[in-house]
GUTOR-810345 format. One record per atom (N, C-alpha, C): residue number from 1; atom name; x negated, y, z negated. Coordinates in Angstrom, 3 decimals. Layout:
REM GUTOR-810345
[NUM "CA" [X Y Z]]
...
REM end
This chain:
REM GUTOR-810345
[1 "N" [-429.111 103.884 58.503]]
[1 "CA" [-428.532 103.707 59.805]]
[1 "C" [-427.497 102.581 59.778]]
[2 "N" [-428.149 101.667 58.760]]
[2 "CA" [-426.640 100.425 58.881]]
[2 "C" [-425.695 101.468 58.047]]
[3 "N" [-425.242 101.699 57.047]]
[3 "CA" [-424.413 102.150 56.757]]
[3 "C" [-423.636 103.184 57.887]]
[4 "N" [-424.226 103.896 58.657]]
[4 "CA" [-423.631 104.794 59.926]]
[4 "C" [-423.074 103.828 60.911]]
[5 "N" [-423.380 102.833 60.793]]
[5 "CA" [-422.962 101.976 61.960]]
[5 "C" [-421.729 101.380 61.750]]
[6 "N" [-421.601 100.578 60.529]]
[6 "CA" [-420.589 100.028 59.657]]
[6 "C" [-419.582 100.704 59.417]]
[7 "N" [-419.758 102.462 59.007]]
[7 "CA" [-418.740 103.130 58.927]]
[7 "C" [-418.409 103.283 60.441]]
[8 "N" [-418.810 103.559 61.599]]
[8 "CA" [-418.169 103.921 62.942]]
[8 "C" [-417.745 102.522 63.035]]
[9 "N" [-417.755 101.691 63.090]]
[9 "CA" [-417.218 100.048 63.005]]
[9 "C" [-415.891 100.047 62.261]]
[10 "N" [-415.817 100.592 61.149]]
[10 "CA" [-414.671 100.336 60.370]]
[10 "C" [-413.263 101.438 60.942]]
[11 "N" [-414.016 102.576 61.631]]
[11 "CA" [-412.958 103.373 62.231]]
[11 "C" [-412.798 102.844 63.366]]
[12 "N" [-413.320 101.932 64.033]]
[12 "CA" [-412.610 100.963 65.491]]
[12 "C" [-411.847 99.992 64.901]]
[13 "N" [-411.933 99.313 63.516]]
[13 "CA" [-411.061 98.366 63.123]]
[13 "C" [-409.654 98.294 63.471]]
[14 "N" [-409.285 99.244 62.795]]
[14 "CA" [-407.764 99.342 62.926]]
[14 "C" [-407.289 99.575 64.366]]
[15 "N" [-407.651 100.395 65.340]]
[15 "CA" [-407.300 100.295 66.373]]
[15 "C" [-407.362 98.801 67.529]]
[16 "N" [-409.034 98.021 67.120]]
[16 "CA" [-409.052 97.067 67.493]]
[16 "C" [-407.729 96.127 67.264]]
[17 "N" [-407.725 96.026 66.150]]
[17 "CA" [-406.302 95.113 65.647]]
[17 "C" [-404.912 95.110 66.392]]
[18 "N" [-405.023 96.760 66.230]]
[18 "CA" [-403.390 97.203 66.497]]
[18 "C" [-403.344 97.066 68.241]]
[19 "N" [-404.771 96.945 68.815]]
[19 "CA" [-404.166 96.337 70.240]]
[19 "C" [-404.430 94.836 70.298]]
[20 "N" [-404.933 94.529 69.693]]
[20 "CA" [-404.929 93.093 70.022]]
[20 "C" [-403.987 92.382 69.154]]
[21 "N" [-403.572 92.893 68.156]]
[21 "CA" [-402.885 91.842 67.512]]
[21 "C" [-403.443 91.150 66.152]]
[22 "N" [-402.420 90.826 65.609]]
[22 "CA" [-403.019 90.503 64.048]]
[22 "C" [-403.074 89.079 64.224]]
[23 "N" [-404.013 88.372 65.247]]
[23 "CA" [-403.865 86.990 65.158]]
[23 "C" [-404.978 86.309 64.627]]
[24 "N" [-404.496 84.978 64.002]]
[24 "CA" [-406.149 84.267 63.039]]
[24 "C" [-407.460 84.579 64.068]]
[25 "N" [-408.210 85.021 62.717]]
[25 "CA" [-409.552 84.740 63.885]]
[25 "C" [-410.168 83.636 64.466]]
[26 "N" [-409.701 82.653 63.854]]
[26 "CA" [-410.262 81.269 64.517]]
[26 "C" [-409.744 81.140 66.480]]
[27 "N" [-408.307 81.822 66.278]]
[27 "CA" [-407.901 82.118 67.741]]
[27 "C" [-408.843 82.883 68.835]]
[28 "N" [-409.577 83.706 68.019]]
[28 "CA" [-409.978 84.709 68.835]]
[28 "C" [-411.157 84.230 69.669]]
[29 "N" [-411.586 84.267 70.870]]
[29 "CA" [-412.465 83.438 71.325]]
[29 "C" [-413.286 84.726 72.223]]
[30 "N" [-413.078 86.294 72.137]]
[30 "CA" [-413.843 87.389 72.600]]
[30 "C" [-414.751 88.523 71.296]]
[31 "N" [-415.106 89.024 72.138]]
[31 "CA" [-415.774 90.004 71.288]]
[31 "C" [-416.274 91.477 71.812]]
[32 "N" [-416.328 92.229 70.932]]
[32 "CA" [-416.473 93.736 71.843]]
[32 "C" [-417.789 93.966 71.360]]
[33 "N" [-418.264 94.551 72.629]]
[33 "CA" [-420.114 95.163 72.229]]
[33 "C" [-419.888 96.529 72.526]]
[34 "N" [-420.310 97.382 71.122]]
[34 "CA" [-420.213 98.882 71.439]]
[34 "C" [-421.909 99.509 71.418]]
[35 "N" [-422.142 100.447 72.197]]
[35 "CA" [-422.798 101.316 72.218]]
[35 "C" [-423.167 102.394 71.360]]
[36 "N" [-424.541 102.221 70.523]]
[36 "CA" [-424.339 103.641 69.675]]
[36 "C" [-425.502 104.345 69.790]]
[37 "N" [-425.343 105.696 70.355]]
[37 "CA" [-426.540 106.324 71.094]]
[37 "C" [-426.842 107.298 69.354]]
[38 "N" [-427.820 107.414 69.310]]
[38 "CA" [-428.690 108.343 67.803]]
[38 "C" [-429.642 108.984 68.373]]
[39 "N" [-429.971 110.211 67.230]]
[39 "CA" [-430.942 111.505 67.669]]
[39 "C" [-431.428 111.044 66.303]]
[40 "N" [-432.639 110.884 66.209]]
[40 "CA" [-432.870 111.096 64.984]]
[40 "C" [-433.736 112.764 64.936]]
[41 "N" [-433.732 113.305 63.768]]
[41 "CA" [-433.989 114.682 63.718]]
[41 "C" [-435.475 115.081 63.015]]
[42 "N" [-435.735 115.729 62.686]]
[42 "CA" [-437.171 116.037 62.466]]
[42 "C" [-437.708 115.333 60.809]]
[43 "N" [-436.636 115.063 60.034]]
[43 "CA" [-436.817 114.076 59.190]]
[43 "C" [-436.686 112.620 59.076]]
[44 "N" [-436.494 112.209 60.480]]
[44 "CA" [-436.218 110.619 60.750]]
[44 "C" [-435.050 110.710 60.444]]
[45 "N" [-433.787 111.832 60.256]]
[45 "CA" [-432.347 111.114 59.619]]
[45 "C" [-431.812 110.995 60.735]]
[46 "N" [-430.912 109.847 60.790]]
[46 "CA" [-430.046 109.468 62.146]]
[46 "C" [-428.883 110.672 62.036]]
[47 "N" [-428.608 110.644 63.591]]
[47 "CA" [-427.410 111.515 63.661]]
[47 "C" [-426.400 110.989 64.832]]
[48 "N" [-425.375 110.354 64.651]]
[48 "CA" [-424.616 109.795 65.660]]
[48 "C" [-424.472 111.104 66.746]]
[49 "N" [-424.535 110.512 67.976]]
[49 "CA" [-424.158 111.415 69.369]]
[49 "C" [-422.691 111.386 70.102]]
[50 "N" [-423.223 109.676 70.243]]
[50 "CA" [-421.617 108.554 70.941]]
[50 "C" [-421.595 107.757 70.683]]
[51 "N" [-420.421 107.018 70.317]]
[51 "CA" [-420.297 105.663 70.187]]
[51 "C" [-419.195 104.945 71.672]]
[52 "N" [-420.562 104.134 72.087]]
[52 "CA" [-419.319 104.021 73.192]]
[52 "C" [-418.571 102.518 73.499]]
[53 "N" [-417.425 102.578 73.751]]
[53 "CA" [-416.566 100.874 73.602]]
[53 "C" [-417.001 100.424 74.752]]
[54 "N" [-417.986 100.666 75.572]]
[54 "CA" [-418.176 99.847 77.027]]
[54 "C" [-419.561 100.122 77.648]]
[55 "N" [-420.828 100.283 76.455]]
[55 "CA" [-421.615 100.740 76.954]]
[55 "C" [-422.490 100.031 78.738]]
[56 "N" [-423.089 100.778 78.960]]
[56 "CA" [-423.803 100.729 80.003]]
[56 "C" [-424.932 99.652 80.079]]
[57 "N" [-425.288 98.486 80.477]]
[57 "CA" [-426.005 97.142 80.623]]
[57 "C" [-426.872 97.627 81.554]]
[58 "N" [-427.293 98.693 82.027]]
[58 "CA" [-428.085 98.966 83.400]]
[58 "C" [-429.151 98.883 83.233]]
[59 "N" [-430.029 98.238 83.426]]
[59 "CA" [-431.869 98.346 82.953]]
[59 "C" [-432.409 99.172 84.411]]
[60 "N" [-431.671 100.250 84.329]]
[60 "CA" [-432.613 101.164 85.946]]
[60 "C" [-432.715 102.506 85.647]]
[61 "N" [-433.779 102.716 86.116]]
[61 "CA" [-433.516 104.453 85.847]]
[61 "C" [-434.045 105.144 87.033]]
[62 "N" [-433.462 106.383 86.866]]
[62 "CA" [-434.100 107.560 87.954]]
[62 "C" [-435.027 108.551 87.607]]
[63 "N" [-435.873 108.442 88.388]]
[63 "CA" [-437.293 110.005 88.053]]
[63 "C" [-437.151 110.273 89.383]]
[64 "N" [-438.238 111.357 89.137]]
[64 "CA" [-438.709 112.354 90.677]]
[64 "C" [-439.415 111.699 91.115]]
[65 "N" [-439.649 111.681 92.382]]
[65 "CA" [-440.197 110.819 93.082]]
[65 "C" [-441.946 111.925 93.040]]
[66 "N" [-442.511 111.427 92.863]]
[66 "CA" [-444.021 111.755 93.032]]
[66 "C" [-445.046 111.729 93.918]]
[67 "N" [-445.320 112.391 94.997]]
[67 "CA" [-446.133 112.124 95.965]]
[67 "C" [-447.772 111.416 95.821]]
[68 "N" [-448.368 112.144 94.311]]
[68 "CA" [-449.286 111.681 94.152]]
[68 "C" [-449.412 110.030 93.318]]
[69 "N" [-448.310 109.490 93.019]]
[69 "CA" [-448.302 108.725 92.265]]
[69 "C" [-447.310 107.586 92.881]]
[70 "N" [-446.089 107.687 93.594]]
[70 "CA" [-445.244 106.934 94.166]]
[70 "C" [-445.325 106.889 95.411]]
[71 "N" [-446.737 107.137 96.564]]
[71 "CA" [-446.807 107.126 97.670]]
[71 "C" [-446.595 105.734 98.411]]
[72 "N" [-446.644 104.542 97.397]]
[72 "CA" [-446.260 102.808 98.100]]
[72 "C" [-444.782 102.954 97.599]]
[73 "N" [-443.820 104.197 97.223]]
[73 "CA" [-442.203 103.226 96.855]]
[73 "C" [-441.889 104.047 98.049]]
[74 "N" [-440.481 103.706 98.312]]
[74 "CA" [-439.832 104.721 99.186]]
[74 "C" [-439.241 105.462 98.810]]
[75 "N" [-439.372 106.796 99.177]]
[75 "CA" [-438.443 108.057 98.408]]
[75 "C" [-436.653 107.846 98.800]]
[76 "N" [-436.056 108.217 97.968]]
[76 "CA" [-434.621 107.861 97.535]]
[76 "C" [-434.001 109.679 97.914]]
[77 "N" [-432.819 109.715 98.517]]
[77 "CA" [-432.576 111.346 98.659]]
[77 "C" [-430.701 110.558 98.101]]
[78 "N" [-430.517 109.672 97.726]]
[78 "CA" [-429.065 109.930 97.372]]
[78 "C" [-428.400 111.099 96.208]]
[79 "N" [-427.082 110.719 96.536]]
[79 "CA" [-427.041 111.709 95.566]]
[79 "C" [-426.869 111.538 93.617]]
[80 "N" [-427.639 110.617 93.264]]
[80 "CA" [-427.977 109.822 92.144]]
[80 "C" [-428.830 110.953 91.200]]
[81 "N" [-429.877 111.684 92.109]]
[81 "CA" [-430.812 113.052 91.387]]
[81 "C" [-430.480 113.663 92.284]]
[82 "N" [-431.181 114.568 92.165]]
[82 "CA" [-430.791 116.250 93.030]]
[82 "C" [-431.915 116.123 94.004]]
[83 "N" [-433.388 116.042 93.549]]
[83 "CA" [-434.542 116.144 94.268]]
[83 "C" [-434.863 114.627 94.881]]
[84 "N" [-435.160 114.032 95.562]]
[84 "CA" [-436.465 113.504 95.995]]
[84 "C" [-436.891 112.186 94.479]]
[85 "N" [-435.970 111.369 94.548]]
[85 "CA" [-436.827 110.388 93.564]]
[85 "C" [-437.036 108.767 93.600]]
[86 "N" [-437.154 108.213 92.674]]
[86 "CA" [-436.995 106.894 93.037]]
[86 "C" [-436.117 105.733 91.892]]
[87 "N" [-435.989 104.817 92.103]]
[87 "CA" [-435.520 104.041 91.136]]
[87 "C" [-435.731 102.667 90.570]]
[88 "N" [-436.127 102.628 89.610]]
[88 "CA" [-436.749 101.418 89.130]]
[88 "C" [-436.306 100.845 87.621]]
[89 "N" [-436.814 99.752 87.434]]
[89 "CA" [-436.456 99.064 85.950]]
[89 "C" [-437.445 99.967 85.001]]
[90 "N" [-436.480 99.865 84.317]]
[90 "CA" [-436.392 100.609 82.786]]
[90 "C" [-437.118 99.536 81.440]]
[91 "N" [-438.258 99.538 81.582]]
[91 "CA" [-438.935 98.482 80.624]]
[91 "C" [-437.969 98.569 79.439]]
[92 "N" [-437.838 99.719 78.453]]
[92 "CA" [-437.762 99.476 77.188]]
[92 "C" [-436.097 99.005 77.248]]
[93 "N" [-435.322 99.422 78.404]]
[93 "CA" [-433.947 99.036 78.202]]
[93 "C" [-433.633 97.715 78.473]]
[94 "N" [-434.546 97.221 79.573]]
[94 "CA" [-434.588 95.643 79.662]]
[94 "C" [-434.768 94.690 78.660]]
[95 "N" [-435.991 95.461 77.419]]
[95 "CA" [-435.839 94.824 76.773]]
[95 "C" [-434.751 95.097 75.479]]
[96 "N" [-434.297 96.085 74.733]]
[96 "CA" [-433.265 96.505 73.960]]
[96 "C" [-432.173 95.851 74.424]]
[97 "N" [-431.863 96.075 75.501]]
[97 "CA" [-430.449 95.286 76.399]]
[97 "C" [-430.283 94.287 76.492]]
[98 "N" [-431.211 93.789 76.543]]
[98 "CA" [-431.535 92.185 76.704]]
[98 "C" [-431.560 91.462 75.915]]
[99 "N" [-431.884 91.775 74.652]]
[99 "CA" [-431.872 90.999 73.304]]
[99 "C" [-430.962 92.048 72.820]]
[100 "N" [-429.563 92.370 73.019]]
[100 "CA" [-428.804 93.066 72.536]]
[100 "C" [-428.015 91.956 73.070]]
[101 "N" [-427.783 92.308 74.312]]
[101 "CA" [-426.699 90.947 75.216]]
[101 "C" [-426.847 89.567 74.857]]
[102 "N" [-428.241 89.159 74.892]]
[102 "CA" [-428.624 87.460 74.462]]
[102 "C" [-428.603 87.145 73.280]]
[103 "N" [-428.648 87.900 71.882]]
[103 "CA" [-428.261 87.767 70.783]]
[103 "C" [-426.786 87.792 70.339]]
[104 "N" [-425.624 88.778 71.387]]
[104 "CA" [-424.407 88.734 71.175]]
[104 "C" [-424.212 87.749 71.470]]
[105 "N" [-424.770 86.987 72.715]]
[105 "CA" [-423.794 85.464 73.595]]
[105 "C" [-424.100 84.615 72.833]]
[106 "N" [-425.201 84.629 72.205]]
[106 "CA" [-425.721 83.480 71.153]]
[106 "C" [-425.095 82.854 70.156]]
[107 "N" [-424.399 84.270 69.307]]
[107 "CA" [-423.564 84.723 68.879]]
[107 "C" [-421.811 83.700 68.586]]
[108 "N" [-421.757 84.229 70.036]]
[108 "CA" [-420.339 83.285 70.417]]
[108 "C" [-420.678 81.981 70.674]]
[109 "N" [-421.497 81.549 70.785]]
[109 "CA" [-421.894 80.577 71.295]]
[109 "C" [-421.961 79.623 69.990]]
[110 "N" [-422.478 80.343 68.848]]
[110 "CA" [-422.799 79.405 67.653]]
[110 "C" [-421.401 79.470 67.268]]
[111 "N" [-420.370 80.449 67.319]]
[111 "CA" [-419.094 80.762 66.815]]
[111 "C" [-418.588 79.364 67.692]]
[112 "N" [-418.380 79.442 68.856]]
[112 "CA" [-417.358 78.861 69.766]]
[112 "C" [-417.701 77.336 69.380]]
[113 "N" [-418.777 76.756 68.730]]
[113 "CA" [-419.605 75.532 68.586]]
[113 "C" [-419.270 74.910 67.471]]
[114 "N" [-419.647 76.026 66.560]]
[114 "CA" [-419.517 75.843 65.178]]
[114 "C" [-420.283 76.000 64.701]]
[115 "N" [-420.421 75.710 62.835]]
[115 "CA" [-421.899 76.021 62.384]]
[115 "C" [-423.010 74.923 62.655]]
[116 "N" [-422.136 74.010 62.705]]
[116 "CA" [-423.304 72.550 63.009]]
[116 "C" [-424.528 73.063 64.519]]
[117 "N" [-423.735 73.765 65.377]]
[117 "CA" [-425.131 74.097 66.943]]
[117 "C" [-426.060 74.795 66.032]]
[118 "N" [-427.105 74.309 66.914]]
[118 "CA" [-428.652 75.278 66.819]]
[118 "C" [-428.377 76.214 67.598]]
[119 "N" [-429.329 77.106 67.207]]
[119 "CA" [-429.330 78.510 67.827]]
[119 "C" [-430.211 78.043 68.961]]
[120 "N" [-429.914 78.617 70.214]]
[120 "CA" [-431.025 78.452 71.601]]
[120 "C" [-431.803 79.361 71.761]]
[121 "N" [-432.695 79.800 70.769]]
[121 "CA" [-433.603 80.622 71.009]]
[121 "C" [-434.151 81.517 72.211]]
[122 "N" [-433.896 80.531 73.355]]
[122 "CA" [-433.979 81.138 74.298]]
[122 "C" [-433.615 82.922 74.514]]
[123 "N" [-432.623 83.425 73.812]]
[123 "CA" [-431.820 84.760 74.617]]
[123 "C" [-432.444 85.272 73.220]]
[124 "N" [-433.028 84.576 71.995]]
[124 "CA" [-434.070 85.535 70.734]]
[124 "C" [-432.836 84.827 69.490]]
[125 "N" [-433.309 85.402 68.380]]
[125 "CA" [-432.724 84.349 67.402]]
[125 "C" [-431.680 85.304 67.133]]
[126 "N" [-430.242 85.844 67.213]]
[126 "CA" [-429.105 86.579 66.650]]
[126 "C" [-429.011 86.962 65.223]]
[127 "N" [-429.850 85.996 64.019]]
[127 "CA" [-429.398 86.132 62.967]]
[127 "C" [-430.926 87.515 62.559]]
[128 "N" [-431.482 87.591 63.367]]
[128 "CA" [-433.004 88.846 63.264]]
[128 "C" [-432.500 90.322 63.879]]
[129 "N" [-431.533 89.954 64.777]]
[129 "CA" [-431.086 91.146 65.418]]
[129 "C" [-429.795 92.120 65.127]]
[130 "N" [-429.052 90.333 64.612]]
[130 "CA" [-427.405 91.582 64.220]]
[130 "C" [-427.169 90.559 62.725]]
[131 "N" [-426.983 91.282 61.784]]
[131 "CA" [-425.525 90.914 60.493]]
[131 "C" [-424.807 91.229 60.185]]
[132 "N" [-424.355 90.348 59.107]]
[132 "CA" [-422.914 90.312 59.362]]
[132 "C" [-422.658 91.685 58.470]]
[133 "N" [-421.651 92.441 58.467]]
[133 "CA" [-421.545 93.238 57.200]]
[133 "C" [-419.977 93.266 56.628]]
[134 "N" [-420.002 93.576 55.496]]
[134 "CA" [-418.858 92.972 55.026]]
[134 "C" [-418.058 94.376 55.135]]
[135 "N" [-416.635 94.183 55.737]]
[135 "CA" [-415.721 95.817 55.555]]
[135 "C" [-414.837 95.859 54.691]]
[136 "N" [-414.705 94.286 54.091]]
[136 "CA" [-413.768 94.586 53.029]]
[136 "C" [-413.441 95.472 52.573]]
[137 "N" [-414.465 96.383 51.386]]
[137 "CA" [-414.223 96.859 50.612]]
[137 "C" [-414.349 98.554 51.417]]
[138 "N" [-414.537 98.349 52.460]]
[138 "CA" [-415.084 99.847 53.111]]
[138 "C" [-413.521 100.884 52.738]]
[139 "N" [-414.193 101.921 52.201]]
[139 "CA" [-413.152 103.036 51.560]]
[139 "C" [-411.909 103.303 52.823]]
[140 "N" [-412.315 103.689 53.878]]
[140 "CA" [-411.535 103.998 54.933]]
[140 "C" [-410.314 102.841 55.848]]
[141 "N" [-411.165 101.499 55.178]]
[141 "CA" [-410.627 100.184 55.893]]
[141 "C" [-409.033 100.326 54.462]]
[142 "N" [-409.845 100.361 53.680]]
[142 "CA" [-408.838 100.625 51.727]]
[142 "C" [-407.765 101.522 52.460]]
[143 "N" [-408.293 103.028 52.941]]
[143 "CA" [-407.095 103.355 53.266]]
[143 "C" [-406.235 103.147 54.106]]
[144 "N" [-406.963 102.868 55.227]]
[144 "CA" [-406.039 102.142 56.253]]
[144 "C" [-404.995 100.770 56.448]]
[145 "N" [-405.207 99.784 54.711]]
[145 "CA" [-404.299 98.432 54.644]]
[145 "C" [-402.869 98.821 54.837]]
[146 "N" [-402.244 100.351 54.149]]
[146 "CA" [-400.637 100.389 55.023]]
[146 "C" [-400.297 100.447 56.427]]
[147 "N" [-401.182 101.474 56.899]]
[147 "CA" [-400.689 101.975 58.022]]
[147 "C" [-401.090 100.631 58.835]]
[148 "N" [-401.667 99.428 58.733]]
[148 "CA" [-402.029 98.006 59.301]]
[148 "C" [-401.009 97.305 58.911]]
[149 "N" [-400.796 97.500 57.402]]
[149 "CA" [-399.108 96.336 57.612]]
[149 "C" [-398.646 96.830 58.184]]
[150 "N" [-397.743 98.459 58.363]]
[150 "CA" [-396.882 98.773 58.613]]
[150 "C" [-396.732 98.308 60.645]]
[151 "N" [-397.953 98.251 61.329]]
[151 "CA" [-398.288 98.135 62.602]]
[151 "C" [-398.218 96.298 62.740]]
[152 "N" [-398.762 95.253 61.871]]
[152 "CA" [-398.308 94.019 61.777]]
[152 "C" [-396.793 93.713 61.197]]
[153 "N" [-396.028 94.684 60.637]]
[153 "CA" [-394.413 94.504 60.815]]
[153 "C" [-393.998 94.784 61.152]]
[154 "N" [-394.137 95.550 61.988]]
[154 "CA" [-393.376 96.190 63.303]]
[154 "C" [-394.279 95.759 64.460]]
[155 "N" [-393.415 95.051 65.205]]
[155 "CA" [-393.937 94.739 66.529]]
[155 "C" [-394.411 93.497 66.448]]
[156 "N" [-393.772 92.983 65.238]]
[156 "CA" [-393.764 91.240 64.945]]
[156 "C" [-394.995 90.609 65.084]]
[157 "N" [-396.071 91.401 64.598]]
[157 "CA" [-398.211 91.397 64.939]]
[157 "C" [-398.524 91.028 65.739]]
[158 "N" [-397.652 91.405 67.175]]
[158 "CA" [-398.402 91.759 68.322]]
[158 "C" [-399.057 92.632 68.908]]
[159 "N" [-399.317 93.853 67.876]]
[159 "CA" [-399.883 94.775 67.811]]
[159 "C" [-399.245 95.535 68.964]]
[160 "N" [-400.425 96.704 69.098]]
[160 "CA" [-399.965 98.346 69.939]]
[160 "C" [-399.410 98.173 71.172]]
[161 "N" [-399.733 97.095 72.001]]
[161 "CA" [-398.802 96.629 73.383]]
[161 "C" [-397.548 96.019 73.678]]
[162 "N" [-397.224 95.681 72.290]]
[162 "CA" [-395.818 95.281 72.031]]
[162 "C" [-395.068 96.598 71.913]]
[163 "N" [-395.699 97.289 70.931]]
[163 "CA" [-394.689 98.657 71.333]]
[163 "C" [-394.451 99.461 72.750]]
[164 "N" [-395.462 99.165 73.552]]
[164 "CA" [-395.081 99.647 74.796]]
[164 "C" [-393.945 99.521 75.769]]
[165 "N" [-393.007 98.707 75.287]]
[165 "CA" [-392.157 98.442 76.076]]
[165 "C" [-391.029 98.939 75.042]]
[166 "N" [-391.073 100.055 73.975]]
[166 "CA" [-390.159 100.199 73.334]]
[166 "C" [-389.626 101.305 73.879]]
[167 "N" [-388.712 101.918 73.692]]
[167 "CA" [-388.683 103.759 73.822]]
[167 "C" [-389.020 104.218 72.705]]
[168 "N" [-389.277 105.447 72.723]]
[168 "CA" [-389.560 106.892 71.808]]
[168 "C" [-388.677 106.230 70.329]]
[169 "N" [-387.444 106.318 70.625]]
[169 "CA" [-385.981 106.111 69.821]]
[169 "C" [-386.657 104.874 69.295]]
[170 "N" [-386.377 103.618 69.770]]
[170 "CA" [-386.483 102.451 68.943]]
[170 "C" [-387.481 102.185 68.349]]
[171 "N" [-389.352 102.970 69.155]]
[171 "CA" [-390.358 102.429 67.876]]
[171 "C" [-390.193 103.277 66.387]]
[172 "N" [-389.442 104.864 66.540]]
[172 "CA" [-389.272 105.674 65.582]]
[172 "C" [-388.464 104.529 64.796]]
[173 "N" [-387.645 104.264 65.084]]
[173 "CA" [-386.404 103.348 64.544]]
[173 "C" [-387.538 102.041 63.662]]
[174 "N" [-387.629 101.302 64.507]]
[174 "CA" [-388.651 100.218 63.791]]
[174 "C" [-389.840 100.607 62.939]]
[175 "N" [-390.779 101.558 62.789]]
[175 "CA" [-391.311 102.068 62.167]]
[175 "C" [-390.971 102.450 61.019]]
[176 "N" [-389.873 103.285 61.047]]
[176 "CA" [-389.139 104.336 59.740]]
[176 "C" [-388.498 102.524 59.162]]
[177 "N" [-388.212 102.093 59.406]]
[177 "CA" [-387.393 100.590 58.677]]
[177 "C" [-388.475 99.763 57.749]]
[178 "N" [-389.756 99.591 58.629]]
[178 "CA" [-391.196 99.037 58.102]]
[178 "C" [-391.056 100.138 57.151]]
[179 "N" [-391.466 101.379 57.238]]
[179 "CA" [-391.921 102.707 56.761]]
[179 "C" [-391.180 102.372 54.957]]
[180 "N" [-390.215 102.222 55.033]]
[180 "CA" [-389.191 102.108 53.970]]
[180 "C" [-389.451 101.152 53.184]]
[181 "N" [-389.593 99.924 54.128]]
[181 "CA" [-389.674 98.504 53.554]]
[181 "C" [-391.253 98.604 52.493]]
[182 "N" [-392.313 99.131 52.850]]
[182 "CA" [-393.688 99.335 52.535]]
[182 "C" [-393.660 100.141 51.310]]
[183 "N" [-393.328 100.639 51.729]]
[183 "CA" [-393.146 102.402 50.943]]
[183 "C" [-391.972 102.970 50.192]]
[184 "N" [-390.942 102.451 50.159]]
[184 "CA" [-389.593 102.635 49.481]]
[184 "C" [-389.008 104.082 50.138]]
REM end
């Protein structure tokens, strides 16, 4: 499963970059938390579903509301379910979510500090929950080092929003010039 993860990681790389920009990372003071939903299948093998750039933080969920069993909640008729249900916290997502979120902030927190801060245990220890993995050498990142210069020399590594203000004509133009310069 790490290896599935690392590879869907390494295909957000390049796009990450090319909108934000090829700037030192010491600059960088954000971070993106993605979502990766798995089926695993009748042999335990993972099978990616979605990977999503903005997942969902919601610890709530919806069931049917139950007469014999939910007669102290109040029944819910929005249009959230179809039938008659109710809505409540989601134990296992409160906790997955929760030490998903408090291990990322931790995270930045030891980053934004330095290595000298202690970890605040409080939000769970970050270095049990996430590592680091290295993409260096990742085959797909290998192929992708031109088409990354070619996007950090053109557009002076302000990456993909710098070209937005180009026309059609001039990024073809600046591109094919990089294109040449790279590539002969």
């Amino acid at each position: 499963m790490e290896q599935m993860a690392a590879d869907a990681v390494a295909v957000l790389i390049p796009t990450l970059r090319s909108t934000w920009g090829f700037r030192e990372q010491a600059d960088c003071a954000c971070f993106q938390m993605f979502g990766m939903d798995v089926l695993l299948d009748e042999d335990c093998k993972p099978w990616i579903l979605e990977l999503n750039s903005s997942p969902s933080m919601k610890i709530d969920q919806t069931r049917p509301w139950l007469e014999d069993r939910d007669i102290e909640f109040p029944r819910c008729t929005c249009c959230d379910f179809p039938v008659p249900h109710i809505h409540e916290r989601c134990v296992c997502d409160s906790v997955v979510k929760g030490q998903a979120l408090g291990c990322a902030l931790e995270l930045v927190r030891s980053h934004v500090l330095g290595e000298d801060a202690s970890p605040s245990l409080a939000l769970g220890d970050p270095f049990s929950v996430y590592r680091e993995v290295d993409l260096e050498t990742h085959p797909f990142l290998e192929k992708m080092r031109p088409v990354e210069a070619l996007w950090s020399r053109c557009c002076k590594g302000r990456g993909l929003h710098a070209a937005s203000t180009m026309t059609s004509v001039q990024l073809r133009d600046e591109l094919g010039a990089h294109w040449r310069h790279l590539f002969g």
